[in-house]
Backbone as a chain_set.jsonl record, in Angstrom:
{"seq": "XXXXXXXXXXXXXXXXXXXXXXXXXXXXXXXXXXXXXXXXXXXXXXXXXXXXXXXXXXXXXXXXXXXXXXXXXXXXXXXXXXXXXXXXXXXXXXXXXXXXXXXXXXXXXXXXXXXXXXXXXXXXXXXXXXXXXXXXXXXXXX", "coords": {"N": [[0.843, -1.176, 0.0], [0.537, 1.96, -0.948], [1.769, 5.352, 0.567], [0.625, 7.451, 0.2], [-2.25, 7.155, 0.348], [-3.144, 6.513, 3.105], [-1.866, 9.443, 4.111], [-3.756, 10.944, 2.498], [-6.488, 10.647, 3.116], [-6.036, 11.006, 6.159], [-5.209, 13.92, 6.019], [-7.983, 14.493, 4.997], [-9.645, 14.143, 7.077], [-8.318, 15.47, 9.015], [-8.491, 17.953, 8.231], [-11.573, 18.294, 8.398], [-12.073, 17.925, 11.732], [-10.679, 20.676, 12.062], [-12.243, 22.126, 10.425], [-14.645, 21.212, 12.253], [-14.44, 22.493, 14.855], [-14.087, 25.401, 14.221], [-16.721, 26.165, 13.328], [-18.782, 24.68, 14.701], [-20.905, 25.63, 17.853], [-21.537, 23.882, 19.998], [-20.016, 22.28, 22.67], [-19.683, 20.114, 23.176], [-19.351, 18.99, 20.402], [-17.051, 20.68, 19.766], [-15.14, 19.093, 21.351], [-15.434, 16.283, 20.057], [-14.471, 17.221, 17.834], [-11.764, 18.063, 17.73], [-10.602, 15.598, 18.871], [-11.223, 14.04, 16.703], [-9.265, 15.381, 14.935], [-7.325, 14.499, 16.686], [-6.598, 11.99, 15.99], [-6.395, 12.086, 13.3], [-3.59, 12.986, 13.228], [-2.797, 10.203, 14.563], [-3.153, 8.429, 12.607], [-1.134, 9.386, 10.735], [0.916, 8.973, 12.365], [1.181, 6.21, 12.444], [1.284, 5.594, 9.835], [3.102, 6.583, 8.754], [5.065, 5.327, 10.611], [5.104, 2.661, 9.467], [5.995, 3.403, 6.831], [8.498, 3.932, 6.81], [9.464, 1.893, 8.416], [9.717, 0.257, 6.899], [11.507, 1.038, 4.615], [13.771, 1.792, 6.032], [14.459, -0.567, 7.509], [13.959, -0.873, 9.908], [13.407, -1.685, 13.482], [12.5, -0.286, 15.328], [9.846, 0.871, 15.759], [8.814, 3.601, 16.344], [6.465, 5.312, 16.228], [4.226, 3.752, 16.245], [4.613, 3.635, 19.207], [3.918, 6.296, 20.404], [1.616, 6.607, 19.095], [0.306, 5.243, 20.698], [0.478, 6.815, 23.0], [-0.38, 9.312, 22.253], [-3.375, 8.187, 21.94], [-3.689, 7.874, 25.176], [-3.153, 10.193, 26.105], [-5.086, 11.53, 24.848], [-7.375, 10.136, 25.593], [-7.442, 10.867, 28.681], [-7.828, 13.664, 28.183], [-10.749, 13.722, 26.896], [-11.973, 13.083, 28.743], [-11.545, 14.667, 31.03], [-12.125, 17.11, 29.746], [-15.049, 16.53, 29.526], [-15.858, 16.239, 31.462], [-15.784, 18.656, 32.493], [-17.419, 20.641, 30.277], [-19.793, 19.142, 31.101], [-19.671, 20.17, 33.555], [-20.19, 23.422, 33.203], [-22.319, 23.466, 31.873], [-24.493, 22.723, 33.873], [-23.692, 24.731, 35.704], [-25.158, 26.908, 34.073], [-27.048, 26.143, 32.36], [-26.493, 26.021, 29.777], [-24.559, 24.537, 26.89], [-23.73, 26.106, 24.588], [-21.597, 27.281, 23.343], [-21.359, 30.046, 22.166], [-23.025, 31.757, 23.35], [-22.061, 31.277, 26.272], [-19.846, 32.675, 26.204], [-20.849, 35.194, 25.625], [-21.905, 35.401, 28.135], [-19.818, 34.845, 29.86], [-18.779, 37.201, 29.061], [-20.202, 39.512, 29.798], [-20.191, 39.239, 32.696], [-18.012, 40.165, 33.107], [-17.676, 42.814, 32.602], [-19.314, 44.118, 34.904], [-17.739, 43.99, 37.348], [-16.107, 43.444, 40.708], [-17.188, 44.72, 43.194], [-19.695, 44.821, 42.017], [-22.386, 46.215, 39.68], [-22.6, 48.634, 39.676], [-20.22, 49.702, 40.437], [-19.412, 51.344, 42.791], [-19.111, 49.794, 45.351], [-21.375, 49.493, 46.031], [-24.668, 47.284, 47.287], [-26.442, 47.556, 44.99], [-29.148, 45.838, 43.645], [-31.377, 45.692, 43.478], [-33.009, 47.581, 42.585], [-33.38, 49.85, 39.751], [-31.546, 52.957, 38.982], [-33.74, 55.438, 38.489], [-35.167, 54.453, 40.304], [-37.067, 52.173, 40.101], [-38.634, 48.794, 39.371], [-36.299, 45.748, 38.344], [-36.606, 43.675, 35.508], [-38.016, 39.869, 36.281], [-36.106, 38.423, 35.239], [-33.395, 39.609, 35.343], [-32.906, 40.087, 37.97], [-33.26, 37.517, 38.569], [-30.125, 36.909, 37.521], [-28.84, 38.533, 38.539], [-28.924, 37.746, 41.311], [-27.429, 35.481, 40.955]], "CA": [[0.0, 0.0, 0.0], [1.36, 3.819, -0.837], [1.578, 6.154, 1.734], [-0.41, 8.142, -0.299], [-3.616, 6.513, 0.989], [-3.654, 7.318, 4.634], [-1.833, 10.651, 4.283], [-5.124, 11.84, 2.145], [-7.144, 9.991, 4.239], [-5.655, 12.084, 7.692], [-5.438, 15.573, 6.049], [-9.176, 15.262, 5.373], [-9.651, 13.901, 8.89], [-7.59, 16.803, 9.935], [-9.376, 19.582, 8.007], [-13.121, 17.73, 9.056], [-11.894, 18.517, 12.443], [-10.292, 22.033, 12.025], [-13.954, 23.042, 10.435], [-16.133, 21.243, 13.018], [-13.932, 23.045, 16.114], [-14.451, 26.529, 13.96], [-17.851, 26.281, 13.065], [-19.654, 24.96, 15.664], [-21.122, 26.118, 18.606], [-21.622, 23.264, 20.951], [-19.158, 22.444, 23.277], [-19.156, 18.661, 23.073], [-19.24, 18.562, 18.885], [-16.141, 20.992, 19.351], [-14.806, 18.002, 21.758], [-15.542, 15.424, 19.436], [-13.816, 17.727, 16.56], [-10.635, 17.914, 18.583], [-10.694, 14.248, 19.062], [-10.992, 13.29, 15.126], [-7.75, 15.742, 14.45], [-6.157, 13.777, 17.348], [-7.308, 10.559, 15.23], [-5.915, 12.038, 12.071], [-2.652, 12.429, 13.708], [-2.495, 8.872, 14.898], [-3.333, 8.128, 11.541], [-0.274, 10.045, 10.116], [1.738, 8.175, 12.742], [1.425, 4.72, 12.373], [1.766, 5.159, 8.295], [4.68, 6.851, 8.472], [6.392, 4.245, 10.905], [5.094, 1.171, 8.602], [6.489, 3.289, 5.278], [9.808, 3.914, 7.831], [10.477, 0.757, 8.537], [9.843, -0.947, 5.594], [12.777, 1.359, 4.256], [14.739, 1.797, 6.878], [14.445, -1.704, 7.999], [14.141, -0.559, 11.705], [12.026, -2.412, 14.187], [11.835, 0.441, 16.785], [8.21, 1.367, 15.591], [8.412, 5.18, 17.67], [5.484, 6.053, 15.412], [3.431, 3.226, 17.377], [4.728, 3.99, 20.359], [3.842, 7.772, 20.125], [0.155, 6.414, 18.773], [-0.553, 4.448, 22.091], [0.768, 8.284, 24.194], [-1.282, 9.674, 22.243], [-4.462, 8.178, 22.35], [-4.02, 7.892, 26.468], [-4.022, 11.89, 26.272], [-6.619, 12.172, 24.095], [-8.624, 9.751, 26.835], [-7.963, 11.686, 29.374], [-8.421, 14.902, 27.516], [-11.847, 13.597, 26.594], [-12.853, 12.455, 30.492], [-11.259, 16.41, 31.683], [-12.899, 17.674, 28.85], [-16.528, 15.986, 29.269], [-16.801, 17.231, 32.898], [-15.84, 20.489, 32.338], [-18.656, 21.061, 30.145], [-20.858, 18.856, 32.616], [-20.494, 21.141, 35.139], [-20.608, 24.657, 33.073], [-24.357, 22.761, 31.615], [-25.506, 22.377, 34.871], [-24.212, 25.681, 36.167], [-25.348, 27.651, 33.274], [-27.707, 25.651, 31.661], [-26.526, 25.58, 28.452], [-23.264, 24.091, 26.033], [-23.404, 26.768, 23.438], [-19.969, 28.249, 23.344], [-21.257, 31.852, 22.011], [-23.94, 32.295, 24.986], [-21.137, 31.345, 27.226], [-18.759, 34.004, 26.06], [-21.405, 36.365, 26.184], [-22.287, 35.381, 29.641], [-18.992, 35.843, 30.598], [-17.99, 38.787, 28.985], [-21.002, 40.524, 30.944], [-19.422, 39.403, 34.334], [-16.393, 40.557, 33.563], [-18.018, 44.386, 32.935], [-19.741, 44.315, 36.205], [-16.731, 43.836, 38.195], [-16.113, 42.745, 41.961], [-18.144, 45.49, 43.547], [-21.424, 44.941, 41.46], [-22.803, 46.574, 38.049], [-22.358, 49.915, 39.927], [-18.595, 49.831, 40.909], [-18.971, 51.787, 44.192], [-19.304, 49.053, 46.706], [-22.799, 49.431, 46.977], [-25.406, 46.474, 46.529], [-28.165, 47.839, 44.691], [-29.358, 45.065, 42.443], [-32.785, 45.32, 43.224], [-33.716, 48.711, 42.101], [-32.348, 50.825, 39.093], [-31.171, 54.467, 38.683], [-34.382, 55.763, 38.928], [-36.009, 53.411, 41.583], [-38.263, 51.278, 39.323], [-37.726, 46.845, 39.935], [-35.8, 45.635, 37.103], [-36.98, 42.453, 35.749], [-37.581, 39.216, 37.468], [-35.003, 37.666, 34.818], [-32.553, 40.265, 35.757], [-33.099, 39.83, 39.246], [-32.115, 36.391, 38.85], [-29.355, 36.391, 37.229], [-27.895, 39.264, 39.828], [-28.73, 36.988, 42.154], [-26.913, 34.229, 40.582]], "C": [[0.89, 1.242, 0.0], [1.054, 4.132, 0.637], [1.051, 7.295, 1.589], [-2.076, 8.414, 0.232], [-3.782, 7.426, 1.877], [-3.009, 8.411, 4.941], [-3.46, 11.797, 4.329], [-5.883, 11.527, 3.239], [-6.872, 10.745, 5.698], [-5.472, 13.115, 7.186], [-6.86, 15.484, 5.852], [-9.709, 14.512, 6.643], [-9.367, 15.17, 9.328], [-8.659, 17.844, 9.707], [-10.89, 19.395, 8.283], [-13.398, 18.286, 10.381], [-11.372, 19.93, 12.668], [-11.903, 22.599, 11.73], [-15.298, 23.021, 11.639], [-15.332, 22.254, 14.503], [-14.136, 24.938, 15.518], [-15.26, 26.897, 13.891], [-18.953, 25.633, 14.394], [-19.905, 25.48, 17.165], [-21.624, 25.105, 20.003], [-20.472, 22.249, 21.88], [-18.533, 20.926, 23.167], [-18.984, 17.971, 21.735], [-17.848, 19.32, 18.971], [-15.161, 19.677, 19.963], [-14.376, 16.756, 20.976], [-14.298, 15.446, 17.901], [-12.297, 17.299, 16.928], [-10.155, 16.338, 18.325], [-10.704, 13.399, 17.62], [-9.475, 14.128, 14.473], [-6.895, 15.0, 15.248], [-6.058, 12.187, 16.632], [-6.306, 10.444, 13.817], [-4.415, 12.117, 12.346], [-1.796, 11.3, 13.948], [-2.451, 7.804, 13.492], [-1.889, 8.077, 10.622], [1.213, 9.068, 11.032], [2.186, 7.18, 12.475], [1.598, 4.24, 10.692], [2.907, 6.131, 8.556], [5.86, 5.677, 8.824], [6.405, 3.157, 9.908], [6.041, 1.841, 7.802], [8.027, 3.663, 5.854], [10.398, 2.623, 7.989], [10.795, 0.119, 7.467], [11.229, -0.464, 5.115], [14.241, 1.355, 4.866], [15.252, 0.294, 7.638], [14.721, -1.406, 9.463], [13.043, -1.36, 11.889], [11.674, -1.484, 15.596], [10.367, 0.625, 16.771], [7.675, 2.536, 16.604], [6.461, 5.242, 17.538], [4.226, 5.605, 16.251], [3.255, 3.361, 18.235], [3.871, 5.483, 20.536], [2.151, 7.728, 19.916], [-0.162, 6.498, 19.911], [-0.193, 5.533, 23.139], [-0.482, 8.772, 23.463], [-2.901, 9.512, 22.525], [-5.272, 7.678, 24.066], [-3.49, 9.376, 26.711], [-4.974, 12.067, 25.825], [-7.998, 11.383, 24.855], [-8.807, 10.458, 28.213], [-7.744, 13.374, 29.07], [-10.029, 15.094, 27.189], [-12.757, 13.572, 27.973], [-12.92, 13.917, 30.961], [-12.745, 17.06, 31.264], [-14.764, 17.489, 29.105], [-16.912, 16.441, 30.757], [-16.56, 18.641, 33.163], [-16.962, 20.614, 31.748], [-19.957, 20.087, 30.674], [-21.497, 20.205, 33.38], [-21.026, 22.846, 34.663], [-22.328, 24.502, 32.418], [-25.192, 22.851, 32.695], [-25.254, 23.62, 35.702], [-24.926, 27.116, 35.471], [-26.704, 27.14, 32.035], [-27.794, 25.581, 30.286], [-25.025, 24.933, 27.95], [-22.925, 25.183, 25.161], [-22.052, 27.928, 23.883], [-20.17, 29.906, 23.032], [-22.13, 32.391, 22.848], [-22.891, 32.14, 26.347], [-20.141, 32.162, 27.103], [-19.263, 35.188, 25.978], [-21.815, 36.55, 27.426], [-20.856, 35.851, 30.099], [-17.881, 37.062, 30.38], [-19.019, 40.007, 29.584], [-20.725, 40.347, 32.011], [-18.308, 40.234, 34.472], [-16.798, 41.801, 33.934], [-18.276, 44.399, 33.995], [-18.643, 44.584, 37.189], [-17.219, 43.384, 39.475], [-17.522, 43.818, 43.261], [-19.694, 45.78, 43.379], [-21.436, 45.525, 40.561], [-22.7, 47.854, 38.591], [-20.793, 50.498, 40.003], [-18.575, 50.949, 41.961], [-18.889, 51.221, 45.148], [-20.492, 49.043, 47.272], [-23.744, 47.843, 46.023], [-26.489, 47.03, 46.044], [-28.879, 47.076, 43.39], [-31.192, 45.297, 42.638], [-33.595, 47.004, 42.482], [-32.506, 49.82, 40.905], [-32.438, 52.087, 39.809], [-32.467, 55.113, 39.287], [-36.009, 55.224, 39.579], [-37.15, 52.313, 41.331], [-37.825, 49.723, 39.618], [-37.4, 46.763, 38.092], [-36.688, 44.098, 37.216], [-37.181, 41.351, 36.249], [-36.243, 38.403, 36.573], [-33.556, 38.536, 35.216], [-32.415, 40.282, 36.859], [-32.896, 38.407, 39.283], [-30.664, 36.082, 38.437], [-28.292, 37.572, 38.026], [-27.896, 38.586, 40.807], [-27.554, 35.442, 42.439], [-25.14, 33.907, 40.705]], "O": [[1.792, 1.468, 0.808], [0.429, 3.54, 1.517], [0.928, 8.125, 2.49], [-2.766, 9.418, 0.41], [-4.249, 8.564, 1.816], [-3.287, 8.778, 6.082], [-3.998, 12.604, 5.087], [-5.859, 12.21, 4.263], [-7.917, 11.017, 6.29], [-5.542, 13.879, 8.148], [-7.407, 16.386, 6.486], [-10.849, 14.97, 6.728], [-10.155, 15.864, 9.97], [-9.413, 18.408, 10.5], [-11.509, 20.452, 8.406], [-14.419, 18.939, 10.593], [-11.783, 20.38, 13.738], [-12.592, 23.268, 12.5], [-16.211, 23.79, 11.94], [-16.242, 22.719, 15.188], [-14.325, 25.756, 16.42], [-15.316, 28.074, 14.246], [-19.843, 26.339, 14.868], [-18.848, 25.786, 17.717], [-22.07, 25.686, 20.992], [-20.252, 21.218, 21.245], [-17.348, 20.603, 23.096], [-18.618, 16.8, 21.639], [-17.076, 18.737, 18.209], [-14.4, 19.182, 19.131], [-13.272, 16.229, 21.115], [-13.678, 14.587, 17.274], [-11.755, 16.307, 16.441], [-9.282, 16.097, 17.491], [-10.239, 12.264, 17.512], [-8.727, 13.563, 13.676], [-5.778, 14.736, 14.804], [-5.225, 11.383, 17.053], [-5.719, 9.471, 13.344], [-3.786, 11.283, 11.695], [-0.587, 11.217, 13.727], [-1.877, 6.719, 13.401], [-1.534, 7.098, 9.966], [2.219, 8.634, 10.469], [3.382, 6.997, 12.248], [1.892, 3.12, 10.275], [3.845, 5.539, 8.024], [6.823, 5.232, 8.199], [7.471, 2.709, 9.485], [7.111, 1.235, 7.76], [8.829, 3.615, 4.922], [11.566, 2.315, 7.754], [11.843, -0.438, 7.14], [12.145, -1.286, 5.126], [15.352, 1.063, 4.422], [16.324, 0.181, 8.232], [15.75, -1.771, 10.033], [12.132, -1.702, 11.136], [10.939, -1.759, 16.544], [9.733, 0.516, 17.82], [6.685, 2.558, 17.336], [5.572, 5.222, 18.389], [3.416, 6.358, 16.794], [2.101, 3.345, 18.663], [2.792, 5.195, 21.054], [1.432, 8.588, 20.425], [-0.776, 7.456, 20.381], [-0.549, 5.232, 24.278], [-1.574, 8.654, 24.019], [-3.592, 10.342, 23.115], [-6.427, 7.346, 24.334], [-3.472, 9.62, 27.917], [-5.834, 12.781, 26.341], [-9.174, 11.742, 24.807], [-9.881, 10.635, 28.789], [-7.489, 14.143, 29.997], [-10.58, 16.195, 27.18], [-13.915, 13.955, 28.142], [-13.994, 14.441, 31.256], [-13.793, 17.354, 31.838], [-15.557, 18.384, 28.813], [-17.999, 16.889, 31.124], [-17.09, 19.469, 33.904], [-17.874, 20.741, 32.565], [-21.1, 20.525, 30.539], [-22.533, 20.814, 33.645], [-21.863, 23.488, 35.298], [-23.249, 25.31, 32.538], [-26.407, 23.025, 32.599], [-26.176, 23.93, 36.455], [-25.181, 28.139, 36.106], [-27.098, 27.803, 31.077], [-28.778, 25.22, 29.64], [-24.246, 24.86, 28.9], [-21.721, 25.267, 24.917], [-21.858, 28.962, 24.523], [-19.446, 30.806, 23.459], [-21.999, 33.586, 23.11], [-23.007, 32.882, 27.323], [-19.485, 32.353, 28.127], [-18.587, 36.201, 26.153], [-22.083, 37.666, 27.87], [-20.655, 36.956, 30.604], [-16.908, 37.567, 30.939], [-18.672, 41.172, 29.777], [-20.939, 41.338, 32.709], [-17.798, 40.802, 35.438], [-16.593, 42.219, 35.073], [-17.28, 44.812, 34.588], [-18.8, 45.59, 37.881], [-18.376, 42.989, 39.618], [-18.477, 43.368, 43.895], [-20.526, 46.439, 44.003], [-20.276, 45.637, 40.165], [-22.706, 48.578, 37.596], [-20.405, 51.607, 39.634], [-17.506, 51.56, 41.963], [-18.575, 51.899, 46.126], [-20.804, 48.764, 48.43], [-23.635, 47.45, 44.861], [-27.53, 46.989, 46.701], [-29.112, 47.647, 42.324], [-32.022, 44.977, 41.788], [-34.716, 47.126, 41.989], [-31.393, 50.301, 41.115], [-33.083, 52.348, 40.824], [-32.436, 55.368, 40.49], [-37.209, 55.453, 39.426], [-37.892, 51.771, 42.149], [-36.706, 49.496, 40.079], [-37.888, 47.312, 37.104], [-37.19, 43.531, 38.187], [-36.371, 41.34, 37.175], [-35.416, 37.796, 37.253], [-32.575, 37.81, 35.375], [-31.254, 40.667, 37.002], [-32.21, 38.064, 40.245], [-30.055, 35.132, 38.929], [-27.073, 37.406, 38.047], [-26.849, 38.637, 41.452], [-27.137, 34.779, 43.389], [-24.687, 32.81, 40.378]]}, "num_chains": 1, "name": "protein.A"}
């Protein structure tokens, strides 16, 4: 067999994963994406060592070696990975990667002091003394 094959074969692996980690928006398809470039990698490995040895007539087989590291990071990259977005699901109730970067690029504004920045709590009443929503009122609470 060339080494033609499973090159093609792992660059579009690779670039399958490069698009699904750019394009989507859910936290465990970017996971998954990740996880098929680490695939196409392993891919790229283990045909290189075969078309390596065959020439070289070596029997170290790194390429193998290097496979079987890799795919015990990419298991526990996947385990890390899968309870991290666990727990931001269950404290945020959602996965979507662009509601979560808008969530927390509105914490950040607020700062440590509250949405006022004098040290005062006044979440329950705006500027001019009216109740703000009850969804806004929970999520100051939150």
């Amino acid at each position: 067999m060339h080494l033609v094959y499973p090159a093609v074969l792992a660059a579009l692996l690779f670039c399958t994963g490069i698009y699904g980690v750019l394009a989507r928006r859910n936290a465990i398809l970017v996971l998954m994406s990740v996880e098929l470039m680490l695939n196409a990698v392993n891919l790229n490995l283990v045909a290189f060592d075969v078309w390596l040895s065959r020439t070289a007539e070596e029997k170290l087989h790194s390429g193998q070696a290097l496979t079987l590291f890799t795919i015990a990071i990419a298991a526990a990259e996947i385990g890390i990975g899968l309870a991290i977005v666990l727990a931001v699901y269950r404290g945020r109730g959602t996965s979507d990667i662009d509601r979560l970067r808008d969530t927390a690029e509105g914490h950040e504004s607020d700062g440590p002091d509250g949405p006022d920045g004098d040290g005062s709590d006044r979440d329950a009443a705006d500027s001019d003394g009216t109740e703000p929503p009850a969804a806004e009122k929970a999520e100051a609470t939150a």
